[in-house]
C-alpha positions as CSV (number, residue, x, y, z in Angstrom):
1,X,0.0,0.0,0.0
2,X,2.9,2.1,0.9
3,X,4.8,1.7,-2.6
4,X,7.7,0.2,-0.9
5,X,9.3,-3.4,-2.0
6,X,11.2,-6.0,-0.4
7,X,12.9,-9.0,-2.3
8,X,11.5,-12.1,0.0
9,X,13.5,-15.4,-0.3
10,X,12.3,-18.7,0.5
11,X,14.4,-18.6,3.6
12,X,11.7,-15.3,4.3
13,X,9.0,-17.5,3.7
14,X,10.0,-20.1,6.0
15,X,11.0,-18.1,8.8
16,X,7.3,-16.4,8.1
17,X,5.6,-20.1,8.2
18,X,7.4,-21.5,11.0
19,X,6.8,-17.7,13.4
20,X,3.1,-17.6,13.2
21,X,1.9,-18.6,16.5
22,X,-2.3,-18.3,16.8
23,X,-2.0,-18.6,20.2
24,X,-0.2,-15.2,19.9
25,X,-1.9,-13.0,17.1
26,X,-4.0,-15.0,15.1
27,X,-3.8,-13.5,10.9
28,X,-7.6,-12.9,9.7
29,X,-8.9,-12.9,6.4
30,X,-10.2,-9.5,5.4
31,X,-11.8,-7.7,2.2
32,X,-8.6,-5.3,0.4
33,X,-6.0,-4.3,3.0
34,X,-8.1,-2.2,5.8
35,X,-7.0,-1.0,9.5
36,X,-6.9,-3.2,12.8
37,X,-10.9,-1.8,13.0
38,X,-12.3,-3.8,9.6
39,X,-14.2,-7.1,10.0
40,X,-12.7,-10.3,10.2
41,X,-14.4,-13.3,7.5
42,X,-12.0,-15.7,8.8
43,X,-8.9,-16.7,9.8
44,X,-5.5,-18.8,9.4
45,X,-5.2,-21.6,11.4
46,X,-1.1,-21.9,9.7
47,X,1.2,-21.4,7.5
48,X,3.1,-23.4,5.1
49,X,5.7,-23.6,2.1
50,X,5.1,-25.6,-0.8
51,X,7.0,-25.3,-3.9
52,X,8.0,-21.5,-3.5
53,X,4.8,-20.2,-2.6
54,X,3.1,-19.5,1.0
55,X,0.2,-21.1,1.5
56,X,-2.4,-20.5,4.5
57,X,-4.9,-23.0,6.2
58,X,-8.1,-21.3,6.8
59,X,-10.5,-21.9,8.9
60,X,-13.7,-20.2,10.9
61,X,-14.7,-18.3,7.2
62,X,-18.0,-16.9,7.4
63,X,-20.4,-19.0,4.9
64,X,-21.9,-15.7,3.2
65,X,-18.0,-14.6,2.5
66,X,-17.2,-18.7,1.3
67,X,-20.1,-18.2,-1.1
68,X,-19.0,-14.6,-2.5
69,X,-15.6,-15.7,-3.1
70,X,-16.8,-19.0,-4.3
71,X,-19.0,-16.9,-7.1
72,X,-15.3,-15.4,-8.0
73,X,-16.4,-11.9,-6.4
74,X,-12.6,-12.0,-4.9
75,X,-10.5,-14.5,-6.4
76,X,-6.8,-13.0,-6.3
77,X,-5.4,-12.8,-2.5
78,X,-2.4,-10.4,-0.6
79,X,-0.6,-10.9,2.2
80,X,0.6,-7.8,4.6
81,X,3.6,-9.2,6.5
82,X,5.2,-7.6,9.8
83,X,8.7,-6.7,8.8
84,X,11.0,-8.1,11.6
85,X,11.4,-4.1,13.1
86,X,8.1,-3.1,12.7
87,X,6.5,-1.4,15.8
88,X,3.8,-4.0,16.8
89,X,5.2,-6.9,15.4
90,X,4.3,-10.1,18.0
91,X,7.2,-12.1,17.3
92,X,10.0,-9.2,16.7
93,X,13.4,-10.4,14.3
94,X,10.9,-12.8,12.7
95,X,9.0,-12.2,9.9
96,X,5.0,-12.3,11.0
97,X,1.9,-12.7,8.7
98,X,-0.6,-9.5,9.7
99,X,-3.6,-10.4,7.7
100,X,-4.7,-12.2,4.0
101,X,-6.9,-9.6,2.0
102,X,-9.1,-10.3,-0.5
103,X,-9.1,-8.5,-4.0
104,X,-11.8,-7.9,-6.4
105,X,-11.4,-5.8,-9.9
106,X,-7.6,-4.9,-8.9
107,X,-5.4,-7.8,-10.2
108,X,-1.9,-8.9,-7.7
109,X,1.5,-7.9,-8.7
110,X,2.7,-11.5,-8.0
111,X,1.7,-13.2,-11.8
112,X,0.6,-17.2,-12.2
113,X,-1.2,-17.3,-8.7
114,X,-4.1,-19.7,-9.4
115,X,-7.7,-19.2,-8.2
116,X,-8.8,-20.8,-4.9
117,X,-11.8,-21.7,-3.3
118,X,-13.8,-22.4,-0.6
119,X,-15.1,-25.6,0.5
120,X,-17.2,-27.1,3.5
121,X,-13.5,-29.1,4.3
122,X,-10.8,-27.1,5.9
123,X,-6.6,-28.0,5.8
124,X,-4.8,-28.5,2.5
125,X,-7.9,-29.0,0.3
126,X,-8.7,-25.1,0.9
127,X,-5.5,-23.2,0.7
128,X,-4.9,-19.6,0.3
129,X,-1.8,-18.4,-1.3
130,X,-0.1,-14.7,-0.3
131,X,-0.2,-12.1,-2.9
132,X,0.0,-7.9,-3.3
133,X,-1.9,-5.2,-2.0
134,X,-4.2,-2.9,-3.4
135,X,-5.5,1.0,-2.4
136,X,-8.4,0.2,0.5
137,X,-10.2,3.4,-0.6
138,X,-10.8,2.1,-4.2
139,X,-12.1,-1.0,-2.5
140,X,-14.5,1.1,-0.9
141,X,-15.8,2.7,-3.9
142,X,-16.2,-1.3,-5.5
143,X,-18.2,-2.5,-2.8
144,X,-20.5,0.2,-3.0
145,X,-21.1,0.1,-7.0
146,X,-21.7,-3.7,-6.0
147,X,-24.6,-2.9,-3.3
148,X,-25.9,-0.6,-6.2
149,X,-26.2,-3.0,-8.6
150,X,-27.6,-5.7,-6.0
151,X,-30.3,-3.0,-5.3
152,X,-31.2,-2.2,-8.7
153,X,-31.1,-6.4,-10.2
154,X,-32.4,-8.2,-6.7
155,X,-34.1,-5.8,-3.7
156,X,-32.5,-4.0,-1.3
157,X,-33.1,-6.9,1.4
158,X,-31.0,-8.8,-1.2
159,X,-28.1,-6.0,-0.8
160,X,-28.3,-6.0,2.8
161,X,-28.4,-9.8,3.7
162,X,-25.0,-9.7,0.9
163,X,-23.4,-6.5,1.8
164,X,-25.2,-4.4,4.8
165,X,-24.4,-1.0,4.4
166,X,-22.8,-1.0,7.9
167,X,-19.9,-2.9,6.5
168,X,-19.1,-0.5,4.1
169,X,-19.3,2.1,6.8
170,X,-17.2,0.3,8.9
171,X,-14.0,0.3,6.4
172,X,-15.0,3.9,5.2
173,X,-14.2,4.9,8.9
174,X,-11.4,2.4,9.1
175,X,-9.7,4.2,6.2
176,X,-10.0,7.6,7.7
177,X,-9.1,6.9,11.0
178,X,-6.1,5.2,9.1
179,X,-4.7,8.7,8.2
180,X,-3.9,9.1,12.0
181,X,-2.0,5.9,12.5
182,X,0.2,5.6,9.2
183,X,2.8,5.8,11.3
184,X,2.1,3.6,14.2
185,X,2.2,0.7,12.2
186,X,4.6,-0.2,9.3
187,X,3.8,-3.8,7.9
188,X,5.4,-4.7,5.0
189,X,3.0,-4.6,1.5
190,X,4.1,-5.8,-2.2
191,X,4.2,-3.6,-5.0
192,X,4.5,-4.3,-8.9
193,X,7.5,-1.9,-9.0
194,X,10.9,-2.0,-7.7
195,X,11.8,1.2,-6.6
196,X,10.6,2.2,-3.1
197,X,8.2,4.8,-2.4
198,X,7.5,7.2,0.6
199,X,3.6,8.1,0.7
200,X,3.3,11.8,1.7
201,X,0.6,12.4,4.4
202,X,-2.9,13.1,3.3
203,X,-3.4,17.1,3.8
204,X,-6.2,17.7,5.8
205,X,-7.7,20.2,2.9
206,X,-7.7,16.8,1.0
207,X,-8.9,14.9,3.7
208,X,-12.1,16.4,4.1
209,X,-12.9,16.9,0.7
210,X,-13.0,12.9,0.6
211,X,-14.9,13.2,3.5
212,X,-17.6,15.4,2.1
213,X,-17.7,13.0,-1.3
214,X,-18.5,10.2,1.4
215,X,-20.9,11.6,2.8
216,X,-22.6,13.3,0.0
217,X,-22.4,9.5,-1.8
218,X,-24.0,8.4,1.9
219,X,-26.7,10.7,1.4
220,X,-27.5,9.9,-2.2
221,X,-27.8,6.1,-1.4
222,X,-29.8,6.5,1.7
223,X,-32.0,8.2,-0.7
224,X,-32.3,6.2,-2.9
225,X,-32.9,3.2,-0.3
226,X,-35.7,5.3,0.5
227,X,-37.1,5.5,-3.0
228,X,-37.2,2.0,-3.4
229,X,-38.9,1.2,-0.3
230,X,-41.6,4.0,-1.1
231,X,-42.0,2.9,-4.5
232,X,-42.3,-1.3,-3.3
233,X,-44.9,-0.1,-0.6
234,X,-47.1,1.7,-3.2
235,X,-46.6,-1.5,-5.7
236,X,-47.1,-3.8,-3.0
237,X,-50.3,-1.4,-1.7
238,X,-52.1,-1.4,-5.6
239,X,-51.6,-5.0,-5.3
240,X,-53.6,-5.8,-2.6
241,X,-56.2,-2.8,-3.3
242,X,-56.9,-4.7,-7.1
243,X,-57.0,-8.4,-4.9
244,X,-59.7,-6.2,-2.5
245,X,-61.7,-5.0,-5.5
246,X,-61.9,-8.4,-7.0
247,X,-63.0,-10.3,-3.7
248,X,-66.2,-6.8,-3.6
249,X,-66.7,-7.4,-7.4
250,X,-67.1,-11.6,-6.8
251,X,-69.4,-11.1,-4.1
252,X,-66.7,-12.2,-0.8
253,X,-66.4,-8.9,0.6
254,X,-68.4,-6.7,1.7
255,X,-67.3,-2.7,0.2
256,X,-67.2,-1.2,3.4
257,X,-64.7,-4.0,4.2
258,X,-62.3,-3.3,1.4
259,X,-60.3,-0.8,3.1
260,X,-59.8,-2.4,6.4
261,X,-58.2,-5.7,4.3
262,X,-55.9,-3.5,2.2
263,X,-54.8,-2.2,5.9
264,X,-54.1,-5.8,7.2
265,X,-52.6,-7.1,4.0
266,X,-50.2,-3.7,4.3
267,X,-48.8,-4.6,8.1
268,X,-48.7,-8.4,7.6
269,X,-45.4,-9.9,9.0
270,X,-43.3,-10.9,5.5
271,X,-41.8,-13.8,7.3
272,X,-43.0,-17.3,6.5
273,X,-45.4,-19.2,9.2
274,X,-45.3,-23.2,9.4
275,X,-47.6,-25.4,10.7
276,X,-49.3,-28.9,10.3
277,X,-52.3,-29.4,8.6
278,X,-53.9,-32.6,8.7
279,X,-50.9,-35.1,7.4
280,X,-49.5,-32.3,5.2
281,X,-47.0,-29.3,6.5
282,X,-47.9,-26.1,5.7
283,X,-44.8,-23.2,4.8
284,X,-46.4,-20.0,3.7
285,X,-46.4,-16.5,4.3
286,X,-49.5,-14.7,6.3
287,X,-50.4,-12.7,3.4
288,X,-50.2,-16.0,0.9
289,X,-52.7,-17.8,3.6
290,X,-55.1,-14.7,4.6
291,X,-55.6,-14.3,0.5
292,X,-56.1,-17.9,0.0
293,X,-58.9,-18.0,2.8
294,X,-60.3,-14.9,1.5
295,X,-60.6,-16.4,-2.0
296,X,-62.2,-19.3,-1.1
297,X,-65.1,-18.0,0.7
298,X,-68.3,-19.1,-0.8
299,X,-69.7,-15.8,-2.7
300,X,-72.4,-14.2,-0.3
301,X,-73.5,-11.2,-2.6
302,X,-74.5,-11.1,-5.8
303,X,-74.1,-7.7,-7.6
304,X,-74.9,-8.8,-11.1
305,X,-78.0,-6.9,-12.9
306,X,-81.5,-8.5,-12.1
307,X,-85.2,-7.4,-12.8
308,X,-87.2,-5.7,-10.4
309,X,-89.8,-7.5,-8.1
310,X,-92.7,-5.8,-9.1
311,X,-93.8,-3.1,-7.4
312,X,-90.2,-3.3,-5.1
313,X,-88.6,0.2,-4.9
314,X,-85.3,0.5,-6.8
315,X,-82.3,-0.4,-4.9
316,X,-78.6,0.7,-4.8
317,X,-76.6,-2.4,-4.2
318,X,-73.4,-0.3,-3.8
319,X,-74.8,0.8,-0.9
320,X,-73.9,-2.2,1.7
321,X,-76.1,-1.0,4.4
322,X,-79.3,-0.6,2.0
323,X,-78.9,-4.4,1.5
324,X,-78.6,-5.3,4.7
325,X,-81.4,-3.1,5.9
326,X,-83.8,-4.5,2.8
327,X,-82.7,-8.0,4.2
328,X,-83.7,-7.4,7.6
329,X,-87.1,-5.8,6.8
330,X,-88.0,-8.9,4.7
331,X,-86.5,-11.4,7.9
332,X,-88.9,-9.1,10.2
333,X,-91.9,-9.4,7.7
334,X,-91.4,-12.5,7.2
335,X,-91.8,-13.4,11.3
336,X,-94.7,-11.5,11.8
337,X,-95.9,-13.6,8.8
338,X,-95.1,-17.1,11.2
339,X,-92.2,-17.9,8.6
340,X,-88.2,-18.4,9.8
341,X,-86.0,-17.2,7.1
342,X,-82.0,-16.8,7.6
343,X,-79.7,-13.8,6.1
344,X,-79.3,-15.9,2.8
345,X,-82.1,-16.5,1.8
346,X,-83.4,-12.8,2.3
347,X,-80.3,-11.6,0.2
348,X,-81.6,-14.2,-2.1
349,X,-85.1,-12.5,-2.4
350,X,-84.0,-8.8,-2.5
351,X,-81.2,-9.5,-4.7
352,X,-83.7,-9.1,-7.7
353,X,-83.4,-4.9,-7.2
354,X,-81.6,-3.6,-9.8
355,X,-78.3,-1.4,-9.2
């Protein structure tokens, strides 16, 4: 990260392997190359040599970070090393792993490293070999355009169960609180050149210029978070409205009724409810199994166009409560007359009104 570049021999690497102690400092596995603040995804149980190369045993990866790097999101790896005089090293005069990052668009400066992947084993069947750095900022920037793009071609509950926006946060903050401690730490970092390079301090004019840029992108993509929950609520609201209006229009719910469901369908829980029904298990969502209860209610109205009982006063069956009024009347009429007749079969005689 620093531009500087040290020739490592296999006696290097050895020394490296046979120093790292997780008893002592164990080396995690991390996205880029970010500060001692940034998440860990995993970490290296050993080291070991194998023709030329350093190879690391992982183990404790998180599964979602397995199944990114699986779907090649980071397939090229880099290895910060302690340099035997660096401030902080565990195991000074040695050579000491610090952590294995993980790169995405940004290929290594160390050619011919072949792709890895993980796997539900652990030990040699999953190694991770050690590679070059690359600028943590620009990581940044990556990991954001990928939540974008998981917004806009799955959901934002996709983006956030993939890449929570807190992550990226977190190694936004990481990289400016770096500024502070540059020089506190001094691990060693591989670059494609071989001249060494002293990285002047970020000036503070330039420093919260970035700062502003984060926050302004922050800003924008809270916004637009916003936007798509907005705009998912309204689809999601016209959706159950039409369902509403169809269950009115097929005679299974009453008008007056319509805008109390539309209200229930809008605060159901999303999460899926399981239960036993009969021999059969039943996995569904409240909002699948209150619509498919709804729907199969036997139709109790009948709005289509009849003729007129003669000499029966026209009748607005869009008015709820004029139909149940007319019914009751006839049930009442119908009593003092000696005769018992229920709700359905008054609807039944009225129903002849027209509209």
């Amino acid at each position: 990260m620093d531009g500087r570049q040290v020739t490592f021999t296999l006696e290097d690497c050895l020394d490296l392997a046979a120093s790292y102690d997780p008893t002592l400092m164990e080396t995690p596995f991390v996205i880029g190359h970010p500060k001692l603040t940034a998440p860990s995804y995993g970490w290296a149980n050993r080291f070991e040599v194998r023709d030329g190369l350093v190879y690391a045993e992982p183990k404790q990866v998180v599964p979602e970070f397995a199944e990114a790097f699986n779907k090649g999101m980071y397939k090229k790896r880099s290895l910060s090393i302690y340099l035997p005089d660096s401030p902080g090293n565990p195991k000074p005069g040695h050579f000491y792993p610090r952590h294995i990052g993980f790169l995405g668009a940004i290929p290594p400066a160390v050619k011919g490293l072949p792709d890895v992947s993980f796997s539900e084993g652990s030990g040699d069947s999953a190694p991770v070999e050690f590679a070059l750095p690359w600028e943590v900022a620009s990581l940044v920037d990556s990991l954001r355009a990928l939540r974008d793009y998981l917004i806009e071609k799955e959901s934002l509950e996709k983006a956030n169960q993939v890449l929570p926006q807190w992550r990226i946060d977190d190694l936004a903050a990481a990289i400016a609180n770096s500024r502070m401690d540059d020089d506190a730490v001094k691990p060693l970092s591989y670059s494609e050149e071989g001249k060494m390079k002293n990285t002047e301090p970020t000036p503070p004019t330039d420093f919260a210029e970035r700062e502003a840029k984060i926050q302004a992108r922050e800003n924008d993509l809270k916004a637009r978070e916003q936007k798509i929950k907005d705009d998912e609520a309204q689809r999601h609201r016209q959706e159950v409205t039409d369902f509403a209006d169809g269950l009115v229009k097929d005679g299974k719910l009453l008008p007056a009724q319509k805008n109390r469901v539309v209200e229930i369908f809008m605060n159901l829980p999303n999460g899926a409810v399981s239960f036993a029904d009969g021999s059969a298990t039943v996995n569904e969502t409240p909002e699948a199994l209150l619509r498919d209860v709804l729907q199969s209610r036997p139709a109790f109205l009948d709005f289509s166009e009849k003729s007129a009982i003669d000499g029966a006063e026209p009748l607005d069956f869009a008015d709820s409560q004029a139909m149940a009024n007319a019914a009751q009347d006839y049930i009442a009429e119908q009593k003092r007359n000696g005769r018992d007749v229920s709700v359905t079969q008054a609807m039944a005689h009225i129903k002849g009104a027209k509209k």
